[in-house]
C-alpha positions in Angstrom: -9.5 36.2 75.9 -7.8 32.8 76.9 -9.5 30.5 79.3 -7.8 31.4 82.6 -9.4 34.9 82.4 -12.6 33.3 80.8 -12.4 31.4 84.2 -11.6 34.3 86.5 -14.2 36.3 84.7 -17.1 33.5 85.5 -15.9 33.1 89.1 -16.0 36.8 89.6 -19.9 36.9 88.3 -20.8 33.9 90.6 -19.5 35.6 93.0 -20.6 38.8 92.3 -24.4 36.7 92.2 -23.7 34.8 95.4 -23.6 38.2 97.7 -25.0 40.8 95.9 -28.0 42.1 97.9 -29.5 43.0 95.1 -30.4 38.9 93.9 -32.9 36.7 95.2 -32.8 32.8 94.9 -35.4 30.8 94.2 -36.2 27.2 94.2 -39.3 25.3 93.1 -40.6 22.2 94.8 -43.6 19.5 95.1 -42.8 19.9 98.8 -44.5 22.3 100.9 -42.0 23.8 103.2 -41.8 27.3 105.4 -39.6 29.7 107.0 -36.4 29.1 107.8 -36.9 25.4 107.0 -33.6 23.5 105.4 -34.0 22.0 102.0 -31.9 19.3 101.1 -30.6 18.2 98.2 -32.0 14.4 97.4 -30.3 11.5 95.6 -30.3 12.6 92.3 -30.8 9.1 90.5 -27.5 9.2 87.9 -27.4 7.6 84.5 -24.4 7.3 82.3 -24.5 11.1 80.9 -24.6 12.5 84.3 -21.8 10.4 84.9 -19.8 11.8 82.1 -20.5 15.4 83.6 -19.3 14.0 87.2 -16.5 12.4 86.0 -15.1 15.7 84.0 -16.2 17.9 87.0 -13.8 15.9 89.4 -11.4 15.4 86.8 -10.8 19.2 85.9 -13.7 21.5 87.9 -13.7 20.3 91.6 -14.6 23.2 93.0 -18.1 22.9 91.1 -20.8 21.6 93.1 -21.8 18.3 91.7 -25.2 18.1 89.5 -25.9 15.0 91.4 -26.2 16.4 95.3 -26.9 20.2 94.2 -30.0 22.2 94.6 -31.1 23.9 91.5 -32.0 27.6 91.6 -33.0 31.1 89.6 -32.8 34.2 90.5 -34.6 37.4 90.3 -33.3 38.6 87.1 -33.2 35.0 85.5 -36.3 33.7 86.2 -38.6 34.3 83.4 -36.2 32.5 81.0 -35.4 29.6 83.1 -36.5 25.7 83.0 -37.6 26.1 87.0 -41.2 26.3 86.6 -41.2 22.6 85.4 -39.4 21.4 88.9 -42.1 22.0 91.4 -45.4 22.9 91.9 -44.2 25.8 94.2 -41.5 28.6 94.6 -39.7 29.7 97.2 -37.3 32.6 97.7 -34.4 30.6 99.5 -30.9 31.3 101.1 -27.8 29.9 99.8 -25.6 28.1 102.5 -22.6 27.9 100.1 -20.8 27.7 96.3 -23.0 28.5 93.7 -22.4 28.1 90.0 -24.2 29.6 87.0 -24.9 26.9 84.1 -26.2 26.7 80.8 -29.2 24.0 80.8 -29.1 24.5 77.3 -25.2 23.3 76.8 -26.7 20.0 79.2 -29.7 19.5 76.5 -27.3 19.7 73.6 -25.0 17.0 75.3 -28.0 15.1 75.4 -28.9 15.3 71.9 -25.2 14.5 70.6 -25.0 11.5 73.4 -28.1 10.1 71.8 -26.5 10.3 68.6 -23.8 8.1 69.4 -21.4 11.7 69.0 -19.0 10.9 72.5 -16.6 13.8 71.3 -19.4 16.1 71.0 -20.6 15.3 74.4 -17.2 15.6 76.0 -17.0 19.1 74.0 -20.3 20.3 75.4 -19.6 18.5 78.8 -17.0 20.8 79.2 -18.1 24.0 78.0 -21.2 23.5 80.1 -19.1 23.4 83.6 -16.2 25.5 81.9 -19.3 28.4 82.0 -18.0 29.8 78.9 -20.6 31.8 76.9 -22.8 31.8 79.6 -22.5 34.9 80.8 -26.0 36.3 81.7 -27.2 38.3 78.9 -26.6 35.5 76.4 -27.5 32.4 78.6 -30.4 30.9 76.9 -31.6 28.2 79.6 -30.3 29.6 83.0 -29.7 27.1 86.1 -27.6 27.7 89.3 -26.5 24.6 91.2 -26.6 25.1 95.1 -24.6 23.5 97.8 -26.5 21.9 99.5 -28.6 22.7 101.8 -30.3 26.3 101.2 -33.0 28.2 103.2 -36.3 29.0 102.7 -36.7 33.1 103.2 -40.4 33.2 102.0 -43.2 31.3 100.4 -44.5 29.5 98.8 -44.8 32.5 96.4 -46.5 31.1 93.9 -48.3 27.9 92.5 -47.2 26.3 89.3 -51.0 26.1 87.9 -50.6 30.4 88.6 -47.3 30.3 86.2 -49.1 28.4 83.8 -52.2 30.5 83.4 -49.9 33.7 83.7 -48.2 32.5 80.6 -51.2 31.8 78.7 -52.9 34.7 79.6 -50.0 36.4 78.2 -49.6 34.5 75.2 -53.3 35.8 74.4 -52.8 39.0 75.2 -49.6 39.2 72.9 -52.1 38.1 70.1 -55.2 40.2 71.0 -52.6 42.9 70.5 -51.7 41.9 67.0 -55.3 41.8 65.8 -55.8 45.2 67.6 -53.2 46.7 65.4 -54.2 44.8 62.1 -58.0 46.2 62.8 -56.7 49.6 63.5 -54.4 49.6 60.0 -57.9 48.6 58.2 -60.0 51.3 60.1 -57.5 53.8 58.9 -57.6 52.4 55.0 -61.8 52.1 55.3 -61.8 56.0 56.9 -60.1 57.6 54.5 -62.0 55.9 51.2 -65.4 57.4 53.3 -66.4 53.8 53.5 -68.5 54.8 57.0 -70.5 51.2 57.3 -67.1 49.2 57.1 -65.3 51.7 59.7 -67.7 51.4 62.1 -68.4 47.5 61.7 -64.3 47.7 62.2 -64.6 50.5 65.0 -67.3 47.8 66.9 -64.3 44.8 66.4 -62.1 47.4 67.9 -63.9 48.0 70.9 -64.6 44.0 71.2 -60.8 43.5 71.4 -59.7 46.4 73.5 -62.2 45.2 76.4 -60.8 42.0 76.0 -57.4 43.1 76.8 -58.7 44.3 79.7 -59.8 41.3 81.7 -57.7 38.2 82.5 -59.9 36.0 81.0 -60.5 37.5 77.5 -63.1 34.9 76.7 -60.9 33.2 74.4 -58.9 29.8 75.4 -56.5 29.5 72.2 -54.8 31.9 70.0 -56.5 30.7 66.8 -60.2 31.0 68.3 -59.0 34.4 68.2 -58.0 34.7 64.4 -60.9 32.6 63.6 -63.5 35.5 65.1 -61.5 38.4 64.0 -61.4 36.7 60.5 -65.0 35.5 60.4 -66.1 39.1 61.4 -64.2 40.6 58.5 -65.6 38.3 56.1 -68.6 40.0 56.6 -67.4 43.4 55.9 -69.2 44.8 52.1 -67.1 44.8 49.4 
């Protein structure tokens, strides 16, 4: 596929994101705002890699809007994999007033990384895939960021606040492992229950029951993955021989 329909192609999903009923925007903020209040893109304080990306955006993509007076977004479907939770304290579904464009932020990191290594053909490379879109379509984008025209609208919120997101995630995180150990315990309850071994099953059938009420609640008990191990692994320590 050569780069004019790779272009066509991108412009077509932005598009397709931009009035698709079916999308919701969001954008997270320190500021408190509320319904149907403008927000308004800030100076964005440059430094001399954003101005290598502004310079190559007037130069060859004009009709991007500029990372310096943009509004960063999500949407729905985007928003779990997303840097926006580390922009704001809150979230709010908003309106766009205007162009959007779908980016990579993780094309923007990697132009970092080469710019700190000196590597200005890298970064011109990467500065142009990144507003170029190419490989970012959305099932492979790995760090998803929509730049807004300023300004957008709020429709609802704040949703949600960012200590919430946090916790969510750790809660998660836990509950991934609790998991784990579940299925380990319930592998060794099988191998103790078919050798007869009764007092290890049911010292095994006990850690069982100890996990799987954990899963239950929000707050498991536990803070950290490892205090997790470290039980499950003391407990089977003291299992007979």
């Amino acid at each position: 596929m050569n780069v004019n329909l790779l272009a066509i192609k991108y412009f077509k999903l932005c598009e397709a994101l931009r009035t698709s009923v079916n999308y919701k925007y969001y954008h997270s903020s320190d500021k408190l705002y509320k319904l149907g209040d403008q927000i308004i893109a800030g100076e964005r304080q440059s430094n001399p890699l954003e101005t290598i990306f502004e310079r190559v955006r007037q130069q060859s993509y004009p009709d991007r809007p500029s990372r310096l007076d943009c509004i960063f977004l999500s949407t729905t479907n985007l928003l779990n994999h997303s840097g926006w939770a580390r922009r704001g304290k809150y979230l709010y579904e908003v309106e766009p007033s205007g162009q959007i464009f779908l980016a990579d932020a993780y094309v923007y990191g990697e132009a970092e990384h080469r710019y700190s290594q000196g590597n200005l053909d890298a970064v011109e490379t990467l500065v142009d895939r990144y507003w170029r879109g190419i490989g970012s379509d959305l099932p492979r984008i790995r760090d998803p960021e929509i730049l807004a025209v300023s300004p957008v609208y709020v429709k609802a919120g704040p949703l949600i606040h960012k200590s919430q997101i946090q916790r969510s995630h750790r809660v998660s995180i836990l509950h991934d492992k609790l998991k784990k150990q579940r299925d380990k315990l319930q592998n060794l309850w099988y191998k103790y229950n078919d050798k007869h071994d009764v007092k290890n099953a049911r010292k095994i059938e006990v850690l069982l029951g100890r996990i799987n009420k954990a899963l239950l609640k929000e707050d498991s008990g536990w803070a950290y993955e490892a205090d997790i191990d470290n039980f499950v692994n003391y407990e089977l320590l003291q299992l007979e021989k």
